[in-house]
SETI-771060 format. One record per atom (N, C-alpha, C): residue in three letters; x, y, z. Coordinates in steps of 0.1 Angstrom, whole numbers, plus 2048, in hexadecimal, padded with zeros to 3 digits. Layout:
% SETI-771060
alaXYZ/...
***
This chain:
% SETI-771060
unkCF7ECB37C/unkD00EC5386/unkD04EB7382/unkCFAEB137B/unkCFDEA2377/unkD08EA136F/unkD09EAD364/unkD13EAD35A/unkD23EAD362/unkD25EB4369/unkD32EB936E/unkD3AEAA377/unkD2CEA137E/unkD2EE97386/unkD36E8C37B/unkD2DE8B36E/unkD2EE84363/unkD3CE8835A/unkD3FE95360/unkD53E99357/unkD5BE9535C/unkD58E9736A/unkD66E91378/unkD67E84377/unkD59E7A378/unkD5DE70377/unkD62E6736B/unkD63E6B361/unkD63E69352/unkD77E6D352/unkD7AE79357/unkD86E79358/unkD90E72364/unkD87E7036D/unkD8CE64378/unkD8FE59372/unkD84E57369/unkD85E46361/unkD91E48355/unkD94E5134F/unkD9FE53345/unkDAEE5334E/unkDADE57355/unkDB9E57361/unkDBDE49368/unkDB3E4836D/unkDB2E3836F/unkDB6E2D363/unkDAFE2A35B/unkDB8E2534B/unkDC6E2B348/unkDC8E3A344/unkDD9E3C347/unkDE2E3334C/unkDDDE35358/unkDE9E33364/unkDEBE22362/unkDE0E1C35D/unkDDDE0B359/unkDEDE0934E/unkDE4E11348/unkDEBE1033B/unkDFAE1333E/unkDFFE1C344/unkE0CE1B344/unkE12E13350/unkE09E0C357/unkE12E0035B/unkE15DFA359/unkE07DF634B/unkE09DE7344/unkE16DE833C/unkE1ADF7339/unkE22DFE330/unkE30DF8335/unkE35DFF341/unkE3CDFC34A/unkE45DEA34C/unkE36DE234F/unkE35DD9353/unkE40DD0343/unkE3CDD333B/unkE3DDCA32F/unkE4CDD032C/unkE51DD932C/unkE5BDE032C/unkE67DD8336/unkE61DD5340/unkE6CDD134C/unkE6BDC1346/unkE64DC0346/unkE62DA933E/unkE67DA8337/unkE66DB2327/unkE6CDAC31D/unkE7ADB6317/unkE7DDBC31F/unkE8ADC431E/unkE97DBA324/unkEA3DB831C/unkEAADB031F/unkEB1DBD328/unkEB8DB6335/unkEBADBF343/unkECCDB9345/unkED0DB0343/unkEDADA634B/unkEE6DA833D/unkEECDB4342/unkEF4DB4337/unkF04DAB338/unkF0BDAD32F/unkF15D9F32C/unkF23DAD327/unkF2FDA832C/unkF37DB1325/unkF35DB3311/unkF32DA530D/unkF2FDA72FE/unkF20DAA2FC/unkF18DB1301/unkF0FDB1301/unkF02DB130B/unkEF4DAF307/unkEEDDA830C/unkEEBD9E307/unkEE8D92315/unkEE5D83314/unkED9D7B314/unkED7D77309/unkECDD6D308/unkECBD6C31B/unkEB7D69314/unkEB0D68322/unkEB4D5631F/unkEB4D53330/unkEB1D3F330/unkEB3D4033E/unkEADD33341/unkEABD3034F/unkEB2D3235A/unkEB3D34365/unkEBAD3336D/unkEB9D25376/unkEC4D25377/unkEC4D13385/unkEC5D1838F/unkEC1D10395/unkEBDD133A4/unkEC7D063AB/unkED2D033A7/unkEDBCFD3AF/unkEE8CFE3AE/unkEF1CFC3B6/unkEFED023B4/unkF05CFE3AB/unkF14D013A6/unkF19CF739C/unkF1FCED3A3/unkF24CE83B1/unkF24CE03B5/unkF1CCD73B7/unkF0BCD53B6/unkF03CD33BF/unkEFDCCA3AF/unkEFECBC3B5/unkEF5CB33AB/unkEE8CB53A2/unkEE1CBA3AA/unkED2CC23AC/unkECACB93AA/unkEBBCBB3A9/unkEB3CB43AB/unkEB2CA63A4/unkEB4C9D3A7/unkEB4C8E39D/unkEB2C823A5/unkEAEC793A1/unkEABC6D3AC/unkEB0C6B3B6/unkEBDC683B7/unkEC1C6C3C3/unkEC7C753CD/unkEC3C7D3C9/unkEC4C883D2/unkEBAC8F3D7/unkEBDC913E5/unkEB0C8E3F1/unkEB2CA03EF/unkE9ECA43F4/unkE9ACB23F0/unkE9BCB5402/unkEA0CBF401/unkEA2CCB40E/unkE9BCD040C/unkE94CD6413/unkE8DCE6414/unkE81CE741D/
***
């Protein structure tokens, strides 16, 4: 009886790892896959701003909202 307890859980634990494994799978796939395509292509990854192109943005004088 001990043996049979000792298969199930052994393939619980393989299943368990799997399923790990292809999310890490997943996971790395969605991060380092360029997504944001460009009519000539895809585009170099770089930052995005977080202010308008009107909008001075953060700098000495200019007072923070939020």
């Amino acid at each position: 009886m001990a043996g049979g307890a000792g298969s199930g859980a052994l393939r619980e634990l393989i299943l368990v790892v799997a399923v790990a494994l292809a999310g890490l799978l997943l996971a790395m796939v969605a991060a380092f896959t360029p997504w944001h395509a460009t009519p000539a292509g895809n585009a170099p990854a770089g930052l995005v701003e977080l202010h308008g192109p009107g909008d001075p943005g953060p700098g000495p004088g200019a007072p923070h909202v939020g």
